[in-house]
GUTIKE-570789 format. One line per 8 residues: number of its first residue (from 1); their letters; for each residue x, y, z of C-alpha. Coordinates in Angstrom, 2 decimals. Example, Ala and Ser with C-alpha at 12.3 -4.5 7.8 and 13.67 -1.06 7.14 Angstrom:
1	as	12.30 -4.50 7.80  13.67 -1.06 7.14
***
This chain:
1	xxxxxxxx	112.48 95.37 126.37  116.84 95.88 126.50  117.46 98.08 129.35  118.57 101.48 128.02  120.71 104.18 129.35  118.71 107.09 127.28  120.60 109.92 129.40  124.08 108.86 128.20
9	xxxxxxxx	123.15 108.51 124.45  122.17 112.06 125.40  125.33 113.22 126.39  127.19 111.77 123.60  124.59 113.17 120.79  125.81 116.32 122.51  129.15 116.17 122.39  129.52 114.24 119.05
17	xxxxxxxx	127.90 115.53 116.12  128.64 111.84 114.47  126.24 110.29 117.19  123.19 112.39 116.49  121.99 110.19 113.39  122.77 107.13 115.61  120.67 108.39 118.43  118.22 109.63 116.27
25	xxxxxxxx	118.26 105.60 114.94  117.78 104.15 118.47  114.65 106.21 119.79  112.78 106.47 116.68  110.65 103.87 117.57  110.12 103.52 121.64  107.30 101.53 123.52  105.43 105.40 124.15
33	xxxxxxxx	105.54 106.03 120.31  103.94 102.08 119.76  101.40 103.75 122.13  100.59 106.45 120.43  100.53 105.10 116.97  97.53 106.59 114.79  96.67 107.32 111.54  97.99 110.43 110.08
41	xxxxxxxx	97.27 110.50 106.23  95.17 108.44 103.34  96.41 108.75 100.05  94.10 108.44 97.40  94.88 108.24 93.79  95.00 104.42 92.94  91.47 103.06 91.69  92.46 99.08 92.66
49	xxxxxxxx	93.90 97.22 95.88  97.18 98.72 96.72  99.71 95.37 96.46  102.99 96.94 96.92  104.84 99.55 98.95  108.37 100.61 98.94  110.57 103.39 100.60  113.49 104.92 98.90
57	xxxxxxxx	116.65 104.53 100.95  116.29 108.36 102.17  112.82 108.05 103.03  111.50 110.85 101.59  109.64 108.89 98.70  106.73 105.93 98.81  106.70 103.82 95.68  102.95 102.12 95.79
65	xxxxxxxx	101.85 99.50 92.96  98.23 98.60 92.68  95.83 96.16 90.28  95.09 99.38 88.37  98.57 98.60 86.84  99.81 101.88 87.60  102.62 102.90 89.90  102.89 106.49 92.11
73	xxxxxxxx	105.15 108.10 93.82  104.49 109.80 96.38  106.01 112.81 99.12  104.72 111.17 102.74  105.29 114.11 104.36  103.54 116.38 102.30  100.91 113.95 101.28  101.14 114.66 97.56
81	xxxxxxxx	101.53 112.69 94.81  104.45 113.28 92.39  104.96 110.94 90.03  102.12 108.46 88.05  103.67 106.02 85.76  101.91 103.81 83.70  103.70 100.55 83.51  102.95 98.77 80.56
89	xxxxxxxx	101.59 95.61 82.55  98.50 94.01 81.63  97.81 93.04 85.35  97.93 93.74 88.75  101.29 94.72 90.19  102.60 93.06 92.77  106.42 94.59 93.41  108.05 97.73 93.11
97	xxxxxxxx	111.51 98.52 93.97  114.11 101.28 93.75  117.18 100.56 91.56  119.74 101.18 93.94  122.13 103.91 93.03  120.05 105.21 90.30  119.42 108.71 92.36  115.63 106.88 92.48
105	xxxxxxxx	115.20 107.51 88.58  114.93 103.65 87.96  112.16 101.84 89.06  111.42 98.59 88.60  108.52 96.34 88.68  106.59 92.69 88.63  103.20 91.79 87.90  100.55 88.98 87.22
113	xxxxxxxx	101.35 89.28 83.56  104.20 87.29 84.23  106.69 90.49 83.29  109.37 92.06 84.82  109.40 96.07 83.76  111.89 98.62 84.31  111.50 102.35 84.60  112.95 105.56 83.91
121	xxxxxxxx	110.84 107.93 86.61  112.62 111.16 85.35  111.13 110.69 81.47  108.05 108.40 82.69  109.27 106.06 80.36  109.32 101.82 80.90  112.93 100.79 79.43  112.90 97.71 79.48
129	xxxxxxxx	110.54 94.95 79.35  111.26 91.40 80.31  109.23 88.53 79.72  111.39 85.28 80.70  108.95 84.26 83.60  106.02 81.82 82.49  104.08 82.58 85.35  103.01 85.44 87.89
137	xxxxxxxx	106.00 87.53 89.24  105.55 88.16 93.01  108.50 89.70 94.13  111.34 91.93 93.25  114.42 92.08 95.56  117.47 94.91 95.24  120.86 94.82 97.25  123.12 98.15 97.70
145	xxxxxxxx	126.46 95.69 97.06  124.52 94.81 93.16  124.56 97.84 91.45  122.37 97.32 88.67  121.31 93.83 89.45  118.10 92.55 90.78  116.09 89.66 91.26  112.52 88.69 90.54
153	xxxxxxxx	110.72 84.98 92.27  107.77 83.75 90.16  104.93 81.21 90.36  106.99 79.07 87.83  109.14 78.57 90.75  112.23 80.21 89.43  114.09 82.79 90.91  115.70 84.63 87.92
161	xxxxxxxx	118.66 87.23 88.32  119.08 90.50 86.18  122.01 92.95 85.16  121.03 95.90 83.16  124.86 96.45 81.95  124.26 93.57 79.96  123.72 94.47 76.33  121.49 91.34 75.68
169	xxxxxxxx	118.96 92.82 78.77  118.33 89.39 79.36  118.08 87.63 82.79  119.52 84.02 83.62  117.84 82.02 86.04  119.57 81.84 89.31  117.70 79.06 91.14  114.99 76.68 89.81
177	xxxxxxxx	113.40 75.18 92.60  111.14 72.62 90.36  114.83 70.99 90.14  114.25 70.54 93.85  110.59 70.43 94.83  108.72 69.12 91.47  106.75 71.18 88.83  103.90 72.35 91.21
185	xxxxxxxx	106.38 74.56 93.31  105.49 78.32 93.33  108.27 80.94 93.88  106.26 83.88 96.68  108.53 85.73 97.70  112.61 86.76 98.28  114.77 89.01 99.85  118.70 89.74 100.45
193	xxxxxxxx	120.34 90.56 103.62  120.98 93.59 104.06  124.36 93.93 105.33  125.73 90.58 103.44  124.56 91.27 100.01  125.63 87.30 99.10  122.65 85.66 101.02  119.11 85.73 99.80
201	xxxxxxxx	116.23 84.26 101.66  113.39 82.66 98.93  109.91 81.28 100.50  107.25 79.21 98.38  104.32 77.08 98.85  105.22 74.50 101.69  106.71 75.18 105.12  110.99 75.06 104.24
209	xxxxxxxx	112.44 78.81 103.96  115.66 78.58 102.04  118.36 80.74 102.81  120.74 80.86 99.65  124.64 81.41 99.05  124.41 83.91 95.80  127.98 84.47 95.10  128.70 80.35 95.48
217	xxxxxxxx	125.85 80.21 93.04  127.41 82.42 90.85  130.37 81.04 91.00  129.92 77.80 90.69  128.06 78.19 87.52  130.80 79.90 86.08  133.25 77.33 86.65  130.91 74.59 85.31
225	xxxxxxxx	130.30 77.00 82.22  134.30 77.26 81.72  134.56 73.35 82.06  131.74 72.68 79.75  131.32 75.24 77.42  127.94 75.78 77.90  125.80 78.38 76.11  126.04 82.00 77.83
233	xxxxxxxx	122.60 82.19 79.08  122.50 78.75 80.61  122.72 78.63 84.79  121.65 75.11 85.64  123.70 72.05 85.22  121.39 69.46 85.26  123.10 67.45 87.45  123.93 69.75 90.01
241	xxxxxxxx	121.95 73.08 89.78  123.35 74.32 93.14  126.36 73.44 94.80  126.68 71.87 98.30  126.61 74.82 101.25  125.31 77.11 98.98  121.61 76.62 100.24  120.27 76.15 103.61
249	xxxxxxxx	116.97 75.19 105.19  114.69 76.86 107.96  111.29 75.41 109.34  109.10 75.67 112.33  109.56 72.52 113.66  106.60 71.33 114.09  104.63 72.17 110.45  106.14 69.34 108.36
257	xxxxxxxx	104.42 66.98 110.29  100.96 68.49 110.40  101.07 68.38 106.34  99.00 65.75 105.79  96.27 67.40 108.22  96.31 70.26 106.68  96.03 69.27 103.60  93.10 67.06 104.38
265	xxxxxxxx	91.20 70.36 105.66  92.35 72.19 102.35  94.80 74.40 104.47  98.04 75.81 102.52  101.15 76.21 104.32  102.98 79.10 101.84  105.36 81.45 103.04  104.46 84.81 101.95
273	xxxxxxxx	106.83 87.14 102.79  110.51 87.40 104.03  112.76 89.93 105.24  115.77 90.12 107.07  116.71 92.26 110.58  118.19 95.47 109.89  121.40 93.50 111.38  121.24 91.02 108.87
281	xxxxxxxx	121.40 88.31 111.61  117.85 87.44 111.77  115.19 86.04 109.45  111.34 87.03 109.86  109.04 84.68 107.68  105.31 85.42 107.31  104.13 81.85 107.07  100.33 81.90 105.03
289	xxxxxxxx	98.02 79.33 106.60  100.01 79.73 110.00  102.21 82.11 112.20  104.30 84.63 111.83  108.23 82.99 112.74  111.86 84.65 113.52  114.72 82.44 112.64  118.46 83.38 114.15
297	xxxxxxxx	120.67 82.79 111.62  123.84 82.77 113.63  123.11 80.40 117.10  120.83 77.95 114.80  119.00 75.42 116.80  117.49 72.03 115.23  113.97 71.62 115.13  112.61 69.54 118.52
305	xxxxxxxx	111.37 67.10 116.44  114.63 66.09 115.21  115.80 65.37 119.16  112.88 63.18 120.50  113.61 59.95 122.79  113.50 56.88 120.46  115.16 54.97 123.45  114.65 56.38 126.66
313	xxxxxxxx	116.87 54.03 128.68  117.84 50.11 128.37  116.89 47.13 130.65  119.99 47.91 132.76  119.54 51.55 132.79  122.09 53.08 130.33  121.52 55.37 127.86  120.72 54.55 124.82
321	xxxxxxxx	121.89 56.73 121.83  118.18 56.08 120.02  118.19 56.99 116.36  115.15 59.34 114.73  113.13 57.85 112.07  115.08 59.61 109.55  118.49 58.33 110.89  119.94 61.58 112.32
329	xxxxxxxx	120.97 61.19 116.03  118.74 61.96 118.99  119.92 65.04 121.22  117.62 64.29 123.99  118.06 61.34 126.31  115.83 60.90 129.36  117.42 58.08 131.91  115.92 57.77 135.01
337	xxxxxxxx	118.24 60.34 137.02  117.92 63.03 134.60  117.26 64.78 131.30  120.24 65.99 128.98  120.02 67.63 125.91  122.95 66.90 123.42  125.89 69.62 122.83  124.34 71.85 125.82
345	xxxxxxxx	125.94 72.08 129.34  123.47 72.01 132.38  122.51 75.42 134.25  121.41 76.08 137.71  118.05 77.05 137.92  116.92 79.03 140.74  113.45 78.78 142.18  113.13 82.25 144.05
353	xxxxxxxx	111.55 84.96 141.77  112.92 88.94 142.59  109.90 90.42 144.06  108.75 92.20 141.36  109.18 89.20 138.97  106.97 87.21 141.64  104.56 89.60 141.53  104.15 89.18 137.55
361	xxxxxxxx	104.10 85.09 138.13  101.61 85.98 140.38  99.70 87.46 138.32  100.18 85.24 135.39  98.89 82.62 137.64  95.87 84.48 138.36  94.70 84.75 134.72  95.41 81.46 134.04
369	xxxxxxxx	92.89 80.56 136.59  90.84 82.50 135.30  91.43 80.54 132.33  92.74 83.72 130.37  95.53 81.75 128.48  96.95 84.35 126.75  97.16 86.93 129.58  99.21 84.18 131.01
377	xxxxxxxx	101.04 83.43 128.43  102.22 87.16 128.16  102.89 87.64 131.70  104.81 84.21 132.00  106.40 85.20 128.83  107.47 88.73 130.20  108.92 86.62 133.25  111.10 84.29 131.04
385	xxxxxxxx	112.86 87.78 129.26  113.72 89.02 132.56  114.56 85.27 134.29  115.85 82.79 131.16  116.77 80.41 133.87  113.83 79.67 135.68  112.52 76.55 135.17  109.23 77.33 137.01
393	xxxxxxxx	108.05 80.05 134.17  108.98 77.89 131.44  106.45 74.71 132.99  104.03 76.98 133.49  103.89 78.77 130.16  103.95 75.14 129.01  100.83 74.41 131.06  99.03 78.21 129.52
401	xxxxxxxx	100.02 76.77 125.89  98.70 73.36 126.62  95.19 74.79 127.69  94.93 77.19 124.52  95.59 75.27 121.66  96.14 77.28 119.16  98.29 75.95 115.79  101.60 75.47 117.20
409	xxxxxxxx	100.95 75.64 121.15  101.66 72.19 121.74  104.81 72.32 120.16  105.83 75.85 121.60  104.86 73.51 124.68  107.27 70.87 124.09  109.92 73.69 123.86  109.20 74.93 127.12
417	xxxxxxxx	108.91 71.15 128.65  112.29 70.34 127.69  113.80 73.38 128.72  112.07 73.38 132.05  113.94 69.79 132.18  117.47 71.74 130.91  117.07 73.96 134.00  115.50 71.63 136.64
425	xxxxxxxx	115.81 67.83 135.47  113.52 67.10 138.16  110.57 68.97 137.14  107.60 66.25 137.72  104.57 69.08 135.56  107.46 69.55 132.60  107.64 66.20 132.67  104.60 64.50 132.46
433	xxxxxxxx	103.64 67.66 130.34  106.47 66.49 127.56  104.76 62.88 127.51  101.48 64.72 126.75  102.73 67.40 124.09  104.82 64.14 122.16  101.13 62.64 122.34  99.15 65.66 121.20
441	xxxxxxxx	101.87 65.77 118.27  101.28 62.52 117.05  104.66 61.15 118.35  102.67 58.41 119.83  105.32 55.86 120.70  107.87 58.56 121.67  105.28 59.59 124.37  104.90 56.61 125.76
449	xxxxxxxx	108.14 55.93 126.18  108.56 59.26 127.88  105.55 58.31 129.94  107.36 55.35 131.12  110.37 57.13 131.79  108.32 59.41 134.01  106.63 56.79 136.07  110.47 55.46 136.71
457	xxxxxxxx	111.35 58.44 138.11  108.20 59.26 140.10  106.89 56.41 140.84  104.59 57.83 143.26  102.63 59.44 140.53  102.71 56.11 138.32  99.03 54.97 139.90  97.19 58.66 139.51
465	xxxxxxxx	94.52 59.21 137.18  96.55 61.38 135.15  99.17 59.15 134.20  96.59 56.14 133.66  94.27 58.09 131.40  97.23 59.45 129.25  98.30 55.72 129.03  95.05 54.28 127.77
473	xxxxxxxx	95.23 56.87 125.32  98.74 56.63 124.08  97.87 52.96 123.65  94.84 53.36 122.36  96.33 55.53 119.54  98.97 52.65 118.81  96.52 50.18 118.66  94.65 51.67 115.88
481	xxxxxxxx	96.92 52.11 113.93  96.59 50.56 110.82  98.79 51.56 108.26  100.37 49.46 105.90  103.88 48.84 105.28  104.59 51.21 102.47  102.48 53.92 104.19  104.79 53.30 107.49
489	xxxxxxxx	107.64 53.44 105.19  106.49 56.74 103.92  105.79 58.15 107.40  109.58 57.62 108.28  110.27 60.29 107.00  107.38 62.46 107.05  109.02 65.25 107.71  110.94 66.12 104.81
497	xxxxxxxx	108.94 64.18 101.99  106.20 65.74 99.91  102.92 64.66 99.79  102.11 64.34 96.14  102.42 61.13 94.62  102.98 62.53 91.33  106.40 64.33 91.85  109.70 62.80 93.47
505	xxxxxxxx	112.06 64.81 95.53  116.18 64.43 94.79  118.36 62.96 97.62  119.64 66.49 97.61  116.67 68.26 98.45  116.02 65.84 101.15  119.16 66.12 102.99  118.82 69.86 102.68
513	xxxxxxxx	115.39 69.77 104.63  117.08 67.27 107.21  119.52 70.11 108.31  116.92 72.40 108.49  117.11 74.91 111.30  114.24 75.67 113.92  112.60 78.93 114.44  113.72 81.09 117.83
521	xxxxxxxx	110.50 83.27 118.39  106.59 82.83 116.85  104.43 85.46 116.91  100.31 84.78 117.07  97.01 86.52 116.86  96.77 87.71 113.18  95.66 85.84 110.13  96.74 84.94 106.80
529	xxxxxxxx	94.85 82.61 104.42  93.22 84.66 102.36  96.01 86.59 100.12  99.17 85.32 99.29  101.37 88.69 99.36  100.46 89.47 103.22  103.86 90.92 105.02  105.13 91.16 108.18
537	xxxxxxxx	108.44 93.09 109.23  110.71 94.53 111.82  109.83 97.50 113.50  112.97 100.03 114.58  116.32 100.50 114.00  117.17 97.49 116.10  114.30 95.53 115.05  112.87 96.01 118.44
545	xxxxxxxx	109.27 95.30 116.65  107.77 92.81 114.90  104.47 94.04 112.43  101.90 91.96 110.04  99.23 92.76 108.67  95.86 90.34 108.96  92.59 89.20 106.90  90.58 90.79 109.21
553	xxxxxxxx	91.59 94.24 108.34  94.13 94.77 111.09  97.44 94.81 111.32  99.26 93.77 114.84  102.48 94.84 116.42  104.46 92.47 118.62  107.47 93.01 120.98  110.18 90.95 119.37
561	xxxxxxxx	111.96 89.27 122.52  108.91 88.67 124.96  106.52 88.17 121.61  104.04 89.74 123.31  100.86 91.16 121.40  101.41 95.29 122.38  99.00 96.97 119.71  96.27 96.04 117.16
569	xxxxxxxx	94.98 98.84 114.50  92.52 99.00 112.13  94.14 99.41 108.71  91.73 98.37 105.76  87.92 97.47 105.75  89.41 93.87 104.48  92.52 92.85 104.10  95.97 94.69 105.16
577	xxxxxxxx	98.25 92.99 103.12  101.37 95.71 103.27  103.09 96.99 105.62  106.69 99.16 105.61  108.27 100.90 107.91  110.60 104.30 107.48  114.22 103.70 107.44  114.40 106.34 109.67
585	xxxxxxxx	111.09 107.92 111.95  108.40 106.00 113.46  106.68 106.08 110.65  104.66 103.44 108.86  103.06 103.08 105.54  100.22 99.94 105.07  97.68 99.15 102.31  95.58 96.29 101.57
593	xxxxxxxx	92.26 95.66 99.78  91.12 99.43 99.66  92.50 101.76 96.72  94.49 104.27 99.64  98.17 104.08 101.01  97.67 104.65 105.04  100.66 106.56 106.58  100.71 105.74 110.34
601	xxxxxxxx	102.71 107.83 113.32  102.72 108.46 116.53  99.79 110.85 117.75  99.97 114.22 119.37  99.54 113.32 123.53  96.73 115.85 123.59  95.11 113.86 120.86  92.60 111.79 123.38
609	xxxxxxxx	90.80 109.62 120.61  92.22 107.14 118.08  89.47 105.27 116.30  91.82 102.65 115.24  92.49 101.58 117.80  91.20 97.37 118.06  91.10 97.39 122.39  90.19 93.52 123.11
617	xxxxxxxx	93.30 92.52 121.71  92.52 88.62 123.02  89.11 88.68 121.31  90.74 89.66 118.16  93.39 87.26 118.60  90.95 84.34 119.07  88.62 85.19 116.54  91.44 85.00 114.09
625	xxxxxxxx	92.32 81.87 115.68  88.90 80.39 114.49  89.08 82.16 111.16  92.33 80.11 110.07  90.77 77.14 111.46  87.87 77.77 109.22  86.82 75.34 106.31  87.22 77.55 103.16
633	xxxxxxxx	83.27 78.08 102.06  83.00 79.67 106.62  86.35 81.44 105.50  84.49 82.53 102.07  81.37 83.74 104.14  83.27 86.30 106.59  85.10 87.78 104.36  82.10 88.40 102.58
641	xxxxxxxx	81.21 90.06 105.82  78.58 87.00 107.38  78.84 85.84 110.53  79.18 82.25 111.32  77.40 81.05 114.32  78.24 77.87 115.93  82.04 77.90 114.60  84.74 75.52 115.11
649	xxxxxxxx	86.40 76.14 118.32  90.02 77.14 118.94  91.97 74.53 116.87  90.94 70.37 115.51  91.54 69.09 118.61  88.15 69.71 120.47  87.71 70.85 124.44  90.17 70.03 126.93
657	xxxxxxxx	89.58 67.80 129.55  93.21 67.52 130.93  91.64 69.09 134.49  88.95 66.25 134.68  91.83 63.68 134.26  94.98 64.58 135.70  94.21 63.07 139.24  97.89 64.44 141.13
665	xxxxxx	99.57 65.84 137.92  97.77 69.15 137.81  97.98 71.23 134.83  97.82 74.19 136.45  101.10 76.17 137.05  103.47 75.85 140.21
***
């Protein structure tokens, strides 16, 4: 974690009254409170699963919406209940959000019923009723800059935008992604930034987050109303629904391309929550079906994918400027003398370790030869946060991430490969680890032309087992091959085009998901395929936390920088699909498949027990692994509460036998 100086924040809380809220903001969630986190309260007075939590911006109320279609207000500190409204909804609520600047008198809700409802807590009284949406409303989103406005994302795919000053208390639809992504898209979820009230974040089924320009929106639709006289309510020209740089694109690089896999095992990719850092500068995405991903929204990085070797050098050894399949220019380049990556400038990279950093390599190494992959992926990772510029840590993480296979590993390995190669372009392991993450990602030929590359530069390694087994199969692969023409054609681009036949995606829409941006930190061990509503969110003032919950009635706490795994609780006999911090204490609320709100804080030290506690942390981790890996009828059967014996192992890819074939390229770390 950031190096503090806790006794001069202190000193300045003491001597400056306006610092004691700040200081009270920076320690109210520390690595000894994480420690001590337990369960303080259940609230009981819901009769169905608890779908929605919200905090007023005080944080002395808890707004929870459940299937029983009611919504309560509670007092968290007291444990009482104040307030039960009866909505009005025919189904089960899935939002509920404080109308900012209402004194928390107005609150508003969404539900399966496909309405949008607002309320009037003081008289108990719903106010207004709309019923625009054609299809379940998942999320409501408020912003402190909107006074009276909100915004609601549907399973019609339409994210619609409301203004209660309006005398015709109608909403106007704001974006309609069927425009973009066909009739089949499903809205999940939205949010607004919290300190630029103009940029809302909208996820739906598929693996692009879009990060949209509100007041370009906005205004854009009033200048095209002015120019055409179009009808009041209207906020789509057809030929132009949003206008360029108001919407932009964010993806883990490596999910468009296992689309077609996942499909074929009936796996949905559907991002089902989002949230920005209390800063405002970074975007958390809980991605259903996968991982939980950070995006930074101000040093944006292009996915890997976009910057593999199409040419790796010519007959007379230049560089070649090699083209991706979907025309956008290469970044990487890997000539025989060394590796570059486009629009960075080389670093030194020291080899020597401080002592106490050597001793955590040490140990990584250790537990990776005791093939404990995660332990060394922790420790490594813990290593990187304290050295960035050691090219040793990053190759051997790469090696730990090779050898546990979990969704994603390979690719987190290809990220650590090529910036092993930033720091150290003549790493032989990141090397000859690259060609064999670009193989396991089904960038056949780009691996073999790394491989080739590779023997050119080491040519004493061009004759070992290693490099002649990942040859056969790199050629192997090519060789059977047999797509046709159109299907090639269609695989050009398989990154940004959808997989259904039946719709067509606009030129727009594809150039959008060509500029997508790649994620900065993924966070593993939980899982989320059962529910589409499941959350994750920053923990602190800073963010310094990253929380989910998990289908295996858990809910897991990373550190944000290292991403390492620091506490797993027990927070529903299911499903914990909820989970929201205070805005001010270390204080957490969750919910999830049972009919109770959970209030989590940190336990008294004398207080020697917590049952909650989950201790193997890796076993959980794994078996969650498997779980998302499941088909859905072995997914059906645990979460009926059977166990499946004889279940798929860690990922599609089988058993690794990289030891048994490596000959002089070892896998194992330096």
């Amino acid at each position: 974690m950031t190096t503090v100086n806790i006794t001069r924040d202190i000193l300045h809380r003491q001597i400056r009254d306006k610092r004691a809220a700040a200081f009270q903001r920076s320690y109210h969630v520390t690595d000894p409170f994480i420690k001590r986190l337990g369960l303080e309260a259940e609230l009981q007075g819901h009769t169905g699963c608890v779908n929605c939590l919200e905090w007023n911006e005080q944080g002395d109320l808890l707004a929870s919406g459940s299937d029983d279609q009611h919504a309560i207000i509670w007092d968290p500190f007291r444990h009482k209940k104040l307030t039960t409204m009866h909505t009005g909804h025919a189904a089960n609520i899935f939002s509920v959000k404080f109308l900012p600047h209402s004194g928390d008198r107005i609150l508003i809700t969404g539900a399966a019923d496909t309405k949008v409802h607002v309320h009037d807590l003081s008289v108990k009284e719903t106010i207004h009723m709309f019923s625009d949406h054609t299809n379940r409303v998942k999320r409501i989103a408020t912003a402190p800059m909107w006074p009276n406005t909100f915004w609601s994302a549907a399973e019609d795919g339409i994210i619609r935008q409301y203004d209660l000053r309006e005398s015709s208390k109608r909403s106007e639809v704001l974006i309609d992604l069927t425009e973009f992504c066909g009739q089949l898209v499903e809205a999940k979820c939205l949010a607004v930034n919290p300190r630029d009230n103009n940029y809302m974040a909208v996820g739906a089924n598929g693996p692009f987050v879009r990060l949209y320009d509100i007041r370009m929106i906005n205004n854009y639709r009033k200048s095209v109303n002015q120019s055409t006289s179009a009808a009041v309510h209207t906020f789509c020209e057809r030929d132009k629904p949003i206008p360029d740089g108001a919407g932009q694109y964010y993806v883990a690089g490596h999910l468009p391309v296992k689309l077609p896999d996942y499909n074929n095992r009936l796996r949905v990719l559907v991002a089902t929550y989002v949230t920005f850092s209390p800063d405002g500068t970074e975007l958390l995405v809980n991605m259903g079906g996968e991982q939980v991903y950070l995006f930074d929204l101000t040093f944006k990085q292009k996915p890997y994918t976009f910057l593999l070797p199409k040419k790796c050098q010519s007959s007379t050894g230049d560089v070649q400027n090699g083209k991706t399949t979907n025309g956008v220019s290469n970044g990487i380049f890997l000539p025989t003398s060394h590796i570059r990556i486009a629009g960075s400038k080389m670093r030194s990279s020291s080899t020597e370790l401080p002592a106490h950093l050597e001793t955590i390599k040490q140990q990584a190494n250790d537990a990776f030869a005791r093939q404990q992959w995660t332990q060394a992926i922790q420790l490594y990772s813990l290593g990187i946060h304290q050295a960035s510029c050691n090219a040793m840590l990053y190759g051997n993480r790469a090696a730990a991430y090779m050898k546990r296979k979990w969704d994603g590993d390979h690719y987190d390995a290809l990220r650590d490969c090529l910036k092993a190669l930033t720091l150290n372009p003549g790493h032989l392991k990141a090397h000859f680890r690259l060609a064999r993450c670009l193989f396991e990602l089904k960038y056949v030929s780009e691996a073999l032309e790394c491989l080739d590359d590779f023997k050119g530069k080491f040519p004493e390694q061009a004759q070992s087992s290693a490099c002649d087994s990942l040859d056969k199969d790199i050629k192997a692969a090519l060789f059977t091959k047999t797509e046709t023409a159109e299907d090639k054609k269609a695989n050009s681009s398989i990154r940004f085009h959808s997989f259904n036949r039946k719709e067509s995606i606009p030129e727009d829409e594809l150039v959008l998901r060509e500029r997508s941006f790649d994620y900065k930190h993924r966070y593993c061990g939980h899982c989320n395929t059962t529910t589409d509503i499941k959350e994750a969110n920053f923990f602190g003032s800073k963010g310094q936390y990253i929380v989910s919950g998990s289908d295996d009635g858990s809910f897991f706490i990373w550190e944000k920088e290292t991403t390492n795994l620091v506490r797993i609780l027990q927070g529903d006999e299911s499903i914990v699909n909820c989970l929201q911090p205070h805005p001010n204490y270390c204080f957490l609320a969750t919910s999830g498949i049972d009919p109770v709100v959970r209030l989590w804080n940190p336990r008294p030290e004398t207080e020697t027990e917590n049952g909650r506690v989950v201790e193997d942390m890796e076993s959980a981790a794994q078996a969650n692994q498997r779980r998302m890996n499941a088909d859905p009828l072995e997914v059906m059967l645990l979460n009926m509460g059977y166990r499946i014996t004889g279940l798929r192992g860690v990922g599609p890819d089988g058993s690794d036998d990289e030891d048994s074939s490596e000959g002089q390229v070892q896998c194992r770390p330096s």
